[in-house]
Structures are given as structure tokens and as C-alpha cells.
PDB file of N, CA, C and O in Angstrom:
ATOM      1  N   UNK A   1       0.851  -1.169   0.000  1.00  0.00           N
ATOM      2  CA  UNK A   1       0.000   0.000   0.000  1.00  0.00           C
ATOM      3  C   UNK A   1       0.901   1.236   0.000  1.00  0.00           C
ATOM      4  O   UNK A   1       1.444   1.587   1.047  1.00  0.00           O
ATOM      5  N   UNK A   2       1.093   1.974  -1.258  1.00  0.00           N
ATOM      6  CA  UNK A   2       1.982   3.556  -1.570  1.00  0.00           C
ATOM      7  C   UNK A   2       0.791   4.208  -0.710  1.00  0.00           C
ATOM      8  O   UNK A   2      -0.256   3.771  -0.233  1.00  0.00           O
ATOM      9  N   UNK A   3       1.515   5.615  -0.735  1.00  0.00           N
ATOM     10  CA  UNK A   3       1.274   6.738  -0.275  1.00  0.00           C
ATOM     11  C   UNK A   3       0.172   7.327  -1.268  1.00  0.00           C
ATOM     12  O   UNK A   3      -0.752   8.053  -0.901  1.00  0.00           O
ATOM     13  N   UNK A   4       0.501   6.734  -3.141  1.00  0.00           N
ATOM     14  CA  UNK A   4      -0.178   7.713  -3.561  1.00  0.00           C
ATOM     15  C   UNK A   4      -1.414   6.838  -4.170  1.00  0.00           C
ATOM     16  O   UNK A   4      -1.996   7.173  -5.202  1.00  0.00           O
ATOM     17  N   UNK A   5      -1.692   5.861  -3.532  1.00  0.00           N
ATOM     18  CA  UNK A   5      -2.898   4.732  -3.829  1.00  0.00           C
ATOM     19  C   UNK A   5      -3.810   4.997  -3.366  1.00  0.00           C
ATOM     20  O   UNK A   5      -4.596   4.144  -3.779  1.00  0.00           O
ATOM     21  N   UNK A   6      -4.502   5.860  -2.516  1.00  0.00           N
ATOM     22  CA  UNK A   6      -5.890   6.133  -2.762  1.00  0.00           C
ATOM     23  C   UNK A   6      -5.641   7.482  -1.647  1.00  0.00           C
ATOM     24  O   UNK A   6      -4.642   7.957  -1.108  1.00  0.00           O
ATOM     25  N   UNK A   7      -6.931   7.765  -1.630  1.00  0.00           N
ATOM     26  CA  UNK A   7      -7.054   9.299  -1.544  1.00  0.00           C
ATOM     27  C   UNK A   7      -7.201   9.567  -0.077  1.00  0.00           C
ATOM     28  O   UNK A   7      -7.250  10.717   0.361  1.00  0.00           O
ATOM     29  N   UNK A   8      -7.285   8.306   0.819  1.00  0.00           N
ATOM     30  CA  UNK A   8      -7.194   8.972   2.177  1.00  0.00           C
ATOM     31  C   UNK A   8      -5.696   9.097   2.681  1.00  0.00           C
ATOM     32  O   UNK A   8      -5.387   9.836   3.617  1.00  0.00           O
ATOM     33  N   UNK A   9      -4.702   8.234   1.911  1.00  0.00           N
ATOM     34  CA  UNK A   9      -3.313   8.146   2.329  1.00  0.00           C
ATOM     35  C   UNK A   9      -2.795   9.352   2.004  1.00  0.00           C
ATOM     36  O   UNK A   9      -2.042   9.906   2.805  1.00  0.00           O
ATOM     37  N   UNK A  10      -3.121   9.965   0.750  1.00  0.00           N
ATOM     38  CA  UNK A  10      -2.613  10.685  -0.043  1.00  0.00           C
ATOM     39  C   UNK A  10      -2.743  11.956   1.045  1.00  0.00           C
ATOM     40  O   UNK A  10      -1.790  12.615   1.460  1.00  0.00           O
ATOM     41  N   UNK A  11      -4.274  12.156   1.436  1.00  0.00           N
ATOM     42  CA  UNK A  11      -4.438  13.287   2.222  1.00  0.00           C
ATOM     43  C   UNK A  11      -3.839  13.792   3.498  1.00  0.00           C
ATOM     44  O   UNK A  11      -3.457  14.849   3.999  1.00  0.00           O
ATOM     45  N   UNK A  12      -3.939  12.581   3.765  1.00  0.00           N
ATOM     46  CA  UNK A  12      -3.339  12.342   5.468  1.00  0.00           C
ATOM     47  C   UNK A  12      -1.314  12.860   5.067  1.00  0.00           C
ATOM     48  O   UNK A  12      -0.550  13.700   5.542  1.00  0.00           O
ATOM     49  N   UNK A  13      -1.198  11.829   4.014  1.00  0.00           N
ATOM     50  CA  UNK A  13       0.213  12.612   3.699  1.00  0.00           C
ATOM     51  C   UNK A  13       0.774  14.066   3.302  1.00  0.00           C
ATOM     52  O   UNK A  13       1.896  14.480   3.592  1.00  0.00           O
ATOM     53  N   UNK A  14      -0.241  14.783   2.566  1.00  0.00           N
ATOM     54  CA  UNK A  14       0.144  15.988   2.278  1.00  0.00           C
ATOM     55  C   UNK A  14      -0.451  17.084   3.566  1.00  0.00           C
ATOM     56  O   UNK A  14      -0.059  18.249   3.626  1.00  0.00           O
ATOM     57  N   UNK A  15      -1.114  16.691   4.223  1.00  0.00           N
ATOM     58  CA  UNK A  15      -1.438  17.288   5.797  1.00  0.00           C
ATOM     59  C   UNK A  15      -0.298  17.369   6.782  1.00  0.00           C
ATOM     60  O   UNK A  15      -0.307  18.145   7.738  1.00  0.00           O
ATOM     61  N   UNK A  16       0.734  16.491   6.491  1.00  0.00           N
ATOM     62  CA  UNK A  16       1.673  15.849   7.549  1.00  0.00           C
ATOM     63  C   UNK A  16       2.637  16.551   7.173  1.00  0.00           C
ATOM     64  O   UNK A  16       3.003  17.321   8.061  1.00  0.00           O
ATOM     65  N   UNK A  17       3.421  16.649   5.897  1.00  0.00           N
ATOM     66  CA  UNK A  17       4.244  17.202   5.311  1.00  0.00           C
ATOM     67  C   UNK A  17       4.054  18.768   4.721  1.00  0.00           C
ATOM     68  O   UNK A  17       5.071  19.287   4.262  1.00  0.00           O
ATOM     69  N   UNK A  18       2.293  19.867   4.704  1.00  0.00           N
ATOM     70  CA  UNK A  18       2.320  20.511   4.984  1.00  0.00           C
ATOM     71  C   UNK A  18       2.868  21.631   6.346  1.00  0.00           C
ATOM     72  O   UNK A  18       3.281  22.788   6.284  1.00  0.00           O
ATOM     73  N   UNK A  19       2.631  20.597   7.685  1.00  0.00           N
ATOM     74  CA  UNK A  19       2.788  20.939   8.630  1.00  0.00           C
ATOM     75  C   UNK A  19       4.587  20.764   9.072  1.00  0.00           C
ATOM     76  O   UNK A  19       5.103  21.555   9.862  1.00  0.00           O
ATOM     77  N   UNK A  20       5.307  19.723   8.483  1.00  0.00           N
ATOM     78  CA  UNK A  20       6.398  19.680   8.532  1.00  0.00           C
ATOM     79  C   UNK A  20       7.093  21.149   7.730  1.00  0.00           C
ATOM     80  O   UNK A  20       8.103  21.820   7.938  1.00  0.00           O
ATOM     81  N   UNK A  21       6.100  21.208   6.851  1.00  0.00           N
ATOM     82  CA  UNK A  21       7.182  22.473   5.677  1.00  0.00           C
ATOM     83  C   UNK A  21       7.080  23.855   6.331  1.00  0.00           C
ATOM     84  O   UNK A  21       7.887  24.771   6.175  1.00  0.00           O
ATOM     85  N   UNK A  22       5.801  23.880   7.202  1.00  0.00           N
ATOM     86  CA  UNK A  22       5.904  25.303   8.112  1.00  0.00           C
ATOM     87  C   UNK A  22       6.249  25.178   8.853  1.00  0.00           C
ATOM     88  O   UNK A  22       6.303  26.179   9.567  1.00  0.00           O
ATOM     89  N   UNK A  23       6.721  24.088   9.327  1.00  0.00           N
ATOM     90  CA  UNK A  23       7.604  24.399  10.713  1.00  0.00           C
ATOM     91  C   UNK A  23       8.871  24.828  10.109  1.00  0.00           C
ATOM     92  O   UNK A  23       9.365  25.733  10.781  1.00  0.00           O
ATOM     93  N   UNK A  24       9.699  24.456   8.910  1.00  0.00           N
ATOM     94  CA  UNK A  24      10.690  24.885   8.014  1.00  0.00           C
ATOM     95  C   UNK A  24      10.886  26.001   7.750  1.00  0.00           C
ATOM     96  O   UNK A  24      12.067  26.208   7.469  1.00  0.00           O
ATOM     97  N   UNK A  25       9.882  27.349   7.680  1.00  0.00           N
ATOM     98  CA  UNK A  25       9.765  28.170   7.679  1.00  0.00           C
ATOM     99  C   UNK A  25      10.390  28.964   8.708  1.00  0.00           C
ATOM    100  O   UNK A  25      10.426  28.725   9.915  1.00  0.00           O
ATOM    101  N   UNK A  26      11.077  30.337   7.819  1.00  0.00           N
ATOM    102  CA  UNK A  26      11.799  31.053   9.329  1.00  0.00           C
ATOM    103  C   UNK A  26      10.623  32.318  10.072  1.00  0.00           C
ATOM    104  O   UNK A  26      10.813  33.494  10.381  1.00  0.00           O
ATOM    105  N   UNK A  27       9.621  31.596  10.148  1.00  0.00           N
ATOM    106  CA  UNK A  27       8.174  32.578  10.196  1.00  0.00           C
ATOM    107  C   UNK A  27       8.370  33.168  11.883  1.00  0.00           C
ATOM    108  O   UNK A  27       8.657  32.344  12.750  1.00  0.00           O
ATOM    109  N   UNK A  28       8.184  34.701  12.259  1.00  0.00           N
ATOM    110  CA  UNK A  28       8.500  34.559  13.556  1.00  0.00           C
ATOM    111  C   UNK A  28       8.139  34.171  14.595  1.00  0.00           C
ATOM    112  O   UNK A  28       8.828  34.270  15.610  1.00  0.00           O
ATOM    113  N   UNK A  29       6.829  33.577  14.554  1.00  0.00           N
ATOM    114  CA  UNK A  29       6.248  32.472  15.542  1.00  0.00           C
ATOM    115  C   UNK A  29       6.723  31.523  15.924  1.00  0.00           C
ATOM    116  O   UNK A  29       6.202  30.931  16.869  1.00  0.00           O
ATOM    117  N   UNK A  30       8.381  30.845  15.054  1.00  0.00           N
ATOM    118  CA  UNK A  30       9.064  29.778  14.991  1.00  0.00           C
ATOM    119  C   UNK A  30      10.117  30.312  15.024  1.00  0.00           C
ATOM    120  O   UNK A  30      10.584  29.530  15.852  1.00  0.00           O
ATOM    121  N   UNK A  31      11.290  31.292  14.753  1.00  0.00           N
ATOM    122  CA  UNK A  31      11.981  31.296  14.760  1.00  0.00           C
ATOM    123  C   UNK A  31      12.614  32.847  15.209  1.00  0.00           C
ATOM    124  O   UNK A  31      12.278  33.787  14.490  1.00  0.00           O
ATOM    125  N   UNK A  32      13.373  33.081  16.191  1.00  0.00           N
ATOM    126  CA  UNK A  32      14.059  34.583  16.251  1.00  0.00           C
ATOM    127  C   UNK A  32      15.313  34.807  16.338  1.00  0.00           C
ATOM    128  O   UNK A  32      15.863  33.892  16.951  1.00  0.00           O
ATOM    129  N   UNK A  33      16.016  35.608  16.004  1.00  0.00           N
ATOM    130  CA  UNK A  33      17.401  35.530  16.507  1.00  0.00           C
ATOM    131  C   UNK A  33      17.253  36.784  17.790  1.00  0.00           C
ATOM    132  O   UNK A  33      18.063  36.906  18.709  1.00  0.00           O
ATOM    133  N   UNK A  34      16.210  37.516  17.617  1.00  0.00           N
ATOM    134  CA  UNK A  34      16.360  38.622  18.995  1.00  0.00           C
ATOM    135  C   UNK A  34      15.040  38.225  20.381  1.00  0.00           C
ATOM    136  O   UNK A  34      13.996  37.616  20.150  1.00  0.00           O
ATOM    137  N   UNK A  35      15.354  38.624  21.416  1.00  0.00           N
ATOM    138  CA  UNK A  35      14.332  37.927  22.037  1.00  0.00           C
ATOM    139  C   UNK A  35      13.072  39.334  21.978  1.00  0.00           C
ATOM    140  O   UNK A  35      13.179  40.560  22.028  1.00  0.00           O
ATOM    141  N   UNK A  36      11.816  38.297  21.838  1.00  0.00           N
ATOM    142  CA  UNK A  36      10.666  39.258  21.603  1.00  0.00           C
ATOM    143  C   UNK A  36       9.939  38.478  22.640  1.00  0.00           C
ATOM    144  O   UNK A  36       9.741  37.263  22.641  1.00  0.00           O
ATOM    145  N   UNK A  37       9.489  39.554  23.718  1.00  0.00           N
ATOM    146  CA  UNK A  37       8.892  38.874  24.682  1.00  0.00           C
ATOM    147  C   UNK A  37       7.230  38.464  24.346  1.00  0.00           C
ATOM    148  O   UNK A  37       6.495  39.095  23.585  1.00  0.00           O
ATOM    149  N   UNK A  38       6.935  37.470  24.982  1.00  0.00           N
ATOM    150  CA  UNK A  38       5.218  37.029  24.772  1.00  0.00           C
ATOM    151  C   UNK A  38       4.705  37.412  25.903  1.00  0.00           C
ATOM    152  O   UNK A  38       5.082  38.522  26.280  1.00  0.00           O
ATOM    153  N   UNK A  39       3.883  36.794  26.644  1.00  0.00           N
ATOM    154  CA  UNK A  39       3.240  36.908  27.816  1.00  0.00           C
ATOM    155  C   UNK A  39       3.964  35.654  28.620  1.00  0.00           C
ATOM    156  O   UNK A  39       4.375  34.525  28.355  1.00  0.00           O
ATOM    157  N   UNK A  40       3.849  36.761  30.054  1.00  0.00           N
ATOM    158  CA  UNK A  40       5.239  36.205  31.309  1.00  0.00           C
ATOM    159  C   UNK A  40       6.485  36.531  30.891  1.00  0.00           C
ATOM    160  O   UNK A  40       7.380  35.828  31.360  1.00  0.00           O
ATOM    161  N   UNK A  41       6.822  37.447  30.101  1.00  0.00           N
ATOM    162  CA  UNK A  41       7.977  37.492  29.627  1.00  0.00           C
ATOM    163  C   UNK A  41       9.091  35.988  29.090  1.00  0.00           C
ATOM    164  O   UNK A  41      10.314  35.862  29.154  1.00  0.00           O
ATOM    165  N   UNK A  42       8.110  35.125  28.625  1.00  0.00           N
ATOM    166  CA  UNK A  42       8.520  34.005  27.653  1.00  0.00           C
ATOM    167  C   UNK A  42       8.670  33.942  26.392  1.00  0.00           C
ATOM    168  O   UNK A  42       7.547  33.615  26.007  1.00  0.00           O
ATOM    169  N   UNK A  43       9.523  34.073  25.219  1.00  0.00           N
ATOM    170  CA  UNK A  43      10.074  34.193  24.067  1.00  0.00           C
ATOM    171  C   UNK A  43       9.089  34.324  23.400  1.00  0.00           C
ATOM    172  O   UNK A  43       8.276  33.760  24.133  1.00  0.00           O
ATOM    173  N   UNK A  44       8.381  34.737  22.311  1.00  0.00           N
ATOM    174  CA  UNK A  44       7.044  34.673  21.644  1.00  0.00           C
ATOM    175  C   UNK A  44       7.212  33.234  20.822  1.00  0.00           C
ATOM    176  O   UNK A  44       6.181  32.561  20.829  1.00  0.00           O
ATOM    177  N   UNK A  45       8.390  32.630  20.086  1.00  0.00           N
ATOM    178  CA  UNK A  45       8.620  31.856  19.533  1.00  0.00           C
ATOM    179  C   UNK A  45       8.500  30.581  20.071  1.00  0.00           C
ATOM    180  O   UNK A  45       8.743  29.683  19.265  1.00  0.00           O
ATOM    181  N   UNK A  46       8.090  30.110  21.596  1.00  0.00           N
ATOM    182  CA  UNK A  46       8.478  29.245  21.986  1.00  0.00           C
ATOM    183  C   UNK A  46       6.706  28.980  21.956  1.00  0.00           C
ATOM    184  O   UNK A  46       6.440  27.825  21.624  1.00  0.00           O
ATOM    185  N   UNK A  47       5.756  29.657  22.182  1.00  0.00           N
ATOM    186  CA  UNK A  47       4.406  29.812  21.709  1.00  0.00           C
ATOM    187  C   UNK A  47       3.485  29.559  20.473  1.00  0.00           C
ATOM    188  O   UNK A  47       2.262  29.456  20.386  1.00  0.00           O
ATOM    189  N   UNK A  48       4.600  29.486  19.444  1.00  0.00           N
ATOM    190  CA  UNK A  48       4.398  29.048  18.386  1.00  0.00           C
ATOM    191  C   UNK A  48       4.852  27.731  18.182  1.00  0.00           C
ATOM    192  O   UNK A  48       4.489  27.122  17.175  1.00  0.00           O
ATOM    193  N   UNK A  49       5.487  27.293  18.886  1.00  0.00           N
ATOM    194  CA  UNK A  49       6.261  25.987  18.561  1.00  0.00           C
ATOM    195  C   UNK A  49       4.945  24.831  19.087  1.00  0.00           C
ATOM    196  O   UNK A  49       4.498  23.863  18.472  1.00  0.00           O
ATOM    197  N   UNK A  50       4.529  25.423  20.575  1.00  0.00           N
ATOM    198  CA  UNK A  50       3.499  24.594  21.255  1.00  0.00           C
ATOM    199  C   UNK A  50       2.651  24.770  20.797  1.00  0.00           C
ATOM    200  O   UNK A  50       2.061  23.783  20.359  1.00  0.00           O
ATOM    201  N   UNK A  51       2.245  25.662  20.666  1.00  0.00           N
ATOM    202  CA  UNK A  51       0.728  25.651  19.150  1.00  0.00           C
ATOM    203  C   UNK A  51       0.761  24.550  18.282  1.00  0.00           C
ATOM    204  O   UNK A  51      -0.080  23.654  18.210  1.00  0.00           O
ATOM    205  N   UNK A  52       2.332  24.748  17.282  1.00  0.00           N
ATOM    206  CA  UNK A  52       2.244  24.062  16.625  1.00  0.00           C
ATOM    207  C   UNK A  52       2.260  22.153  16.551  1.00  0.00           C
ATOM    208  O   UNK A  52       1.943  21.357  15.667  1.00  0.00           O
ATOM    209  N   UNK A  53       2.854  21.979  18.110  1.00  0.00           N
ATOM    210  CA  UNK A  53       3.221  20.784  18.514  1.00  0.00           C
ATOM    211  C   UNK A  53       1.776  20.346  18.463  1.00  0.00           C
ATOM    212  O   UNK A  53       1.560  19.455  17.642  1.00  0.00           O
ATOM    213  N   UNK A  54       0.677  20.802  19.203  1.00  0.00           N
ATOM    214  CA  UNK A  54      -0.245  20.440  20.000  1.00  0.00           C
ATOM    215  C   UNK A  54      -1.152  20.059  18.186  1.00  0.00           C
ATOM    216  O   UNK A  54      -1.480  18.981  17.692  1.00  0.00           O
ATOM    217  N   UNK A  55      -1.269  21.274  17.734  1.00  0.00           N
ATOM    218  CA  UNK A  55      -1.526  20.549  16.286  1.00  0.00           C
ATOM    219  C   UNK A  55      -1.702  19.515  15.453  1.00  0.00           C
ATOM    220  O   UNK A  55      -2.652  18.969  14.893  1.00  0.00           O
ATOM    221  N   UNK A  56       0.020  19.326  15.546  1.00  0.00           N
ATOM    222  CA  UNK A  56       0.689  18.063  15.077  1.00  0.00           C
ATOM    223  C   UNK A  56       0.019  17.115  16.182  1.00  0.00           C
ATOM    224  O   UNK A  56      -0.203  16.040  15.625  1.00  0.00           O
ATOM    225  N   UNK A  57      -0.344  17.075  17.356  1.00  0.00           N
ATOM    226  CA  UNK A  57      -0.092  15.402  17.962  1.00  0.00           C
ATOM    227  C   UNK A  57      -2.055  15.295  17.668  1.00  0.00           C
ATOM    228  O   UNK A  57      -2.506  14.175  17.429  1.00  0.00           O
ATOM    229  N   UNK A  58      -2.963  16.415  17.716  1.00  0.00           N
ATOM    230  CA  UNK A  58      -4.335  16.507  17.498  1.00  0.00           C
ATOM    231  C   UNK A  58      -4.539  15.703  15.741  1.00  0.00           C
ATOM    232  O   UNK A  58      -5.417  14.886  15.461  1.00  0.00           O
ATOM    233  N   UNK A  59      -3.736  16.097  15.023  1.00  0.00           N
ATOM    234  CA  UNK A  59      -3.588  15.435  13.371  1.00  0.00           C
ATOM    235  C   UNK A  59      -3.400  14.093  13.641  1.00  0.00           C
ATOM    236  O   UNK A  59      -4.223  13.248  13.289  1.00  0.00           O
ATOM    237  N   UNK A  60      -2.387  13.829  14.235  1.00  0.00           N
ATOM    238  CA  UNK A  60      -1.829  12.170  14.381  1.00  0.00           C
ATOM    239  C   UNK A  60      -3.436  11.595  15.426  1.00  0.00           C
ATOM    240  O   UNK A  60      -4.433  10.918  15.173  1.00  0.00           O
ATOM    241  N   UNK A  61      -3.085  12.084  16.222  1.00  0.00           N
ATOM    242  CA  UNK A  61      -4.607  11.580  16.994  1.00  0.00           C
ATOM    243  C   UNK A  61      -5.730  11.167  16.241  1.00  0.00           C
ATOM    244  O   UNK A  61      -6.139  10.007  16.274  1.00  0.00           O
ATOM    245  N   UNK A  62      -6.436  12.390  15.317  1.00  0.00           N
ATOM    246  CA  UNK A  62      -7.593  12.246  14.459  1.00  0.00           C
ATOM    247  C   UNK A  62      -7.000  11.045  13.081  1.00  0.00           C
ATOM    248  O   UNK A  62      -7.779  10.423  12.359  1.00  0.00           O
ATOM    249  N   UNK A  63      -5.632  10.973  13.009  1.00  0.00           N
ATOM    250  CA  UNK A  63      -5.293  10.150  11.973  1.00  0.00           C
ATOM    251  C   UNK A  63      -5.525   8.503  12.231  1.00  0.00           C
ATOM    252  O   UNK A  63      -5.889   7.561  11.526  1.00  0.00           O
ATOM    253  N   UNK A  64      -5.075   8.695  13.765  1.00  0.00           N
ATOM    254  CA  UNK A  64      -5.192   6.623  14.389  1.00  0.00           C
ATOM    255  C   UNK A  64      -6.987   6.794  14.625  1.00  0.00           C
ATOM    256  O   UNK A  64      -7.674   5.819  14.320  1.00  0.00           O
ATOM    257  N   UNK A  65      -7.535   7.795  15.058  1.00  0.00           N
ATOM    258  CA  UNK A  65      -9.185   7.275  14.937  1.00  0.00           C
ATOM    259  C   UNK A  65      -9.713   6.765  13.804  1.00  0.00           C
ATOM    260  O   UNK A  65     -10.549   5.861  13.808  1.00  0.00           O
ATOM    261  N   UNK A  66      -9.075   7.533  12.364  1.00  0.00           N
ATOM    262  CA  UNK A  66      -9.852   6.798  10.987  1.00  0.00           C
ATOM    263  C   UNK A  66      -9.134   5.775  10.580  1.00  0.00           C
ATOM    264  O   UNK A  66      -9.731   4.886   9.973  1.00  0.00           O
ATOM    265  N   UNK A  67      -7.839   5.659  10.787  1.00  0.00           N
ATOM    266  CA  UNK A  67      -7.166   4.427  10.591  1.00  0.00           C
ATOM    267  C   UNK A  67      -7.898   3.242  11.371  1.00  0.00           C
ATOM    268  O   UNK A  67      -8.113   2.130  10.889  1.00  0.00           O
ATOM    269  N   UNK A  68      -8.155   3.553  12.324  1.00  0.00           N
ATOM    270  CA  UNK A  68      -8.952   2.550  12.928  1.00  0.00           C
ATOM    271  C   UNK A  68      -9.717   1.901  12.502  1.00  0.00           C
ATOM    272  O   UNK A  68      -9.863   0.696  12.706  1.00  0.00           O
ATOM    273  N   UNK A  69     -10.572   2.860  11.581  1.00  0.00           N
ATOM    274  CA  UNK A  69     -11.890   2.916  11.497  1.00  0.00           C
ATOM    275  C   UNK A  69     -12.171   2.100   9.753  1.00  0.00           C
ATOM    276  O   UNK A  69     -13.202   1.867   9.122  1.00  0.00           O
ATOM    277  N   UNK A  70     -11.161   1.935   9.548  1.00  0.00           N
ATOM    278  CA  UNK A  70     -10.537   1.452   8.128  1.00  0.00           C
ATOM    279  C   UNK A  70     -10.292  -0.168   8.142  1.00  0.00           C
ATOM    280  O   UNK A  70      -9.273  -0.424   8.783  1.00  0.00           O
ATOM    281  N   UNK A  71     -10.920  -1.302   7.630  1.00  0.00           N
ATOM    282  CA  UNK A  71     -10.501  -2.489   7.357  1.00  0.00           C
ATOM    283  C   UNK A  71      -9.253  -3.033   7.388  1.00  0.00           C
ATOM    284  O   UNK A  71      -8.824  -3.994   8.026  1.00  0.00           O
ATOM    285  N   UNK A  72      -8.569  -2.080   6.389  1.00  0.00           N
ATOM    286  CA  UNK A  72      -6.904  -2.640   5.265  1.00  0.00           C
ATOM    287  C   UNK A  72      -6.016  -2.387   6.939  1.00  0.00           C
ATOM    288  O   UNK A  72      -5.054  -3.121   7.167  1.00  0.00           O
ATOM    289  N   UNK A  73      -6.450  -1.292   8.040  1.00  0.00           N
ATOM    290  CA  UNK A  73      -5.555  -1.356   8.848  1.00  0.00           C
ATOM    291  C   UNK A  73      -5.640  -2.370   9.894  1.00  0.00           C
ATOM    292  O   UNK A  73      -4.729  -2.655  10.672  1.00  0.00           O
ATOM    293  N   UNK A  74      -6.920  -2.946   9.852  1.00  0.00           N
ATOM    294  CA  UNK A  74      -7.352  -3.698  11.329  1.00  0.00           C
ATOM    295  C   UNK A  74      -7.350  -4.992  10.707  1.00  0.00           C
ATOM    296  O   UNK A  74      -8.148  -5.802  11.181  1.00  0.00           O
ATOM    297  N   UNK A  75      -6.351  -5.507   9.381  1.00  0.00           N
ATOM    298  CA  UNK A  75      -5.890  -6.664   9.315  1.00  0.00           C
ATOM    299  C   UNK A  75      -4.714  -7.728  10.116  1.00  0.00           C
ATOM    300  O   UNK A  75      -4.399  -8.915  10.040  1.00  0.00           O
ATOM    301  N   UNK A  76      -4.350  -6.676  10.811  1.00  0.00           N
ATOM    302  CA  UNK A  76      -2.789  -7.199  11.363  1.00  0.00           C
ATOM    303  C   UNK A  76      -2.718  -7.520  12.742  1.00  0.00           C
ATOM    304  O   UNK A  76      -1.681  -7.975  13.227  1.00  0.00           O
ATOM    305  N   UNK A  77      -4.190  -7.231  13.702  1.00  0.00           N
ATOM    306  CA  UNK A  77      -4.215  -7.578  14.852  1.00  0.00           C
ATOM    307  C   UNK A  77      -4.206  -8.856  15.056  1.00  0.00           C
ATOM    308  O   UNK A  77      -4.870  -9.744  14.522  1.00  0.00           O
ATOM    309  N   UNK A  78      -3.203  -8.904  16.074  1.00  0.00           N
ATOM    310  CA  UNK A  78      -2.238 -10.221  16.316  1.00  0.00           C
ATOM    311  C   UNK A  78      -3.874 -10.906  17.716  1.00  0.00           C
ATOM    312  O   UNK A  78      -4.298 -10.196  18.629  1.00  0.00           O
ATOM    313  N   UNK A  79      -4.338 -12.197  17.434  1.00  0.00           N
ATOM    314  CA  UNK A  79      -5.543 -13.097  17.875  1.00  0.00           C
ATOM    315  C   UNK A  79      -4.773 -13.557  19.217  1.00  0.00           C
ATOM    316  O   UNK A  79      -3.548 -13.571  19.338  1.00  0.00           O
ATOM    317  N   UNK A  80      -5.504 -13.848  19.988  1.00  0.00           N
ATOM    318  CA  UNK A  80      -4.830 -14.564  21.213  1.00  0.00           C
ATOM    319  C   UNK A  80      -4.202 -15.983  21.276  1.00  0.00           C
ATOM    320  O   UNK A  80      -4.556 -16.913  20.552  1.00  0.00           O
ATOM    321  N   UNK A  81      -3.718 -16.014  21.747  1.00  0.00           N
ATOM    322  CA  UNK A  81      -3.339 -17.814  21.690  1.00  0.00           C
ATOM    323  C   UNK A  81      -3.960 -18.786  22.037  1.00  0.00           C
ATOM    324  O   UNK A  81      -4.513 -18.752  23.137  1.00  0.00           O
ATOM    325  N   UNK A  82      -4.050 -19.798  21.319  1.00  0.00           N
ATOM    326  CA  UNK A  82      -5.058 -20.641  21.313  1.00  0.00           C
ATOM    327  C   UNK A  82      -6.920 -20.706  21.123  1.00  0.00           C
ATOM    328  O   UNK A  82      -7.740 -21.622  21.049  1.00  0.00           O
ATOM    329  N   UNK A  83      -6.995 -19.088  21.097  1.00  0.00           N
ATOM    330  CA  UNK A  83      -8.003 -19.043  20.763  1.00  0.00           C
ATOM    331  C   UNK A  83      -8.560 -19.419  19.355  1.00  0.00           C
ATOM    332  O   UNK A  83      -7.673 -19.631  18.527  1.00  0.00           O
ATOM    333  N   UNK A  84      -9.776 -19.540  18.933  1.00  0.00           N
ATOM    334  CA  UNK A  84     -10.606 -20.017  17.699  1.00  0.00           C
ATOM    335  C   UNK A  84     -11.283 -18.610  17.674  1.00  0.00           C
ATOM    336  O   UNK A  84     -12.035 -18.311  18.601  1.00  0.00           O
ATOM    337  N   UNK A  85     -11.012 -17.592  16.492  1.00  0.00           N
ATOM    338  CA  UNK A  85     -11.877 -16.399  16.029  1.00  0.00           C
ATOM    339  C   UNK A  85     -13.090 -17.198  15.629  1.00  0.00           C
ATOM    340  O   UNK A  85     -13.995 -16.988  16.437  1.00  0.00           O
ATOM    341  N   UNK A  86     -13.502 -18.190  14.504  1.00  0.00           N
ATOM    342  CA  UNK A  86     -14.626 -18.226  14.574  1.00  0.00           C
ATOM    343  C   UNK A  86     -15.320 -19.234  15.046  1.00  0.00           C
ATOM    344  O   UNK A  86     -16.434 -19.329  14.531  1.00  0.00           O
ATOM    345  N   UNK A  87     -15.039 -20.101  15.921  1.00  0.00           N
ATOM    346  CA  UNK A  87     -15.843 -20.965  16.594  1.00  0.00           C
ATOM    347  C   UNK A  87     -17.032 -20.168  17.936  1.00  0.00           C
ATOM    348  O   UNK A  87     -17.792 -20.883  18.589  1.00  0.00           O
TER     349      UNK A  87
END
């Protein structure tokens, strides 16, 4: 199963690697060379980073609910031992 074989992989991939390419960005929410204070006098940049973290782990989160929710992924769960699935 590629990345570019059907259209939920595809999506989920260019979501992932959108969010990777702005973090790449020298945008100043991410990146400063002078310190610019935020609130509490904490870097403004370090505010953007947790934004952006919290993002990222909310994407991956909503990503294992539909994966779930998907056949092709819930082929590989390993059965108990000795048990009989269909008896």
C-alpha cells in the first residue's frame, strides 16, 4: 500500500508534510534571533512551537481514529493464543 494509492493516504500525507514544511519556515512564531517577549515574559517563539506541537499530535490523533476505522488497517491484529476467532 503507496502513499499515492488512494485518496485517504494521499491526504493524510500531504497534511503531515504541509505541517512539517511550516515548521521549516523562518516565520516569527518559529523562529528569532532577537528575544521578543510574549506573555510572562517568555520568548514569543516558543508559543508558536506549542501551538504548533499540540496541532501536530491533534492530526496524528484524528489520523489513528480513521485508521482505525478502516478495514486494510485492522488486518494485522495479532488473535490470542489458542483461541478459535470463529468458533
Amino acid at each position: 500500500m503507496g502513499v499515492w494509492e488512494n485518496r485517504f493516504e494521499r491526504g493524510w500525507f500531504l497534511a503531515f508534510m504541509f505541517m512539517y514544511g511550516l515548521i521549516m519556515l523562518p516565520l516569527p512564531w518559529y523562529y528569532s534571533e532577537t528575544y521578543v517577549a510574549g506573555p510572562w515574559g517568555v520568548p514569543l517563539f516558543l508559543f508558536g512551537w506549542i501551538v504548533h506541537g499540540g496541532v501536530v499530535i491533534a492530526l496524528t490523533a484524528l489520523f489513528a481514529v480513521q485508521c482505525l476505522k478502516r478495514p486494510e488497517y485492522r488486518g494485522f491484529q495479532a488473535e490470542p493464543e489458542g483461541a478459535d476467532a470463529h468458533v
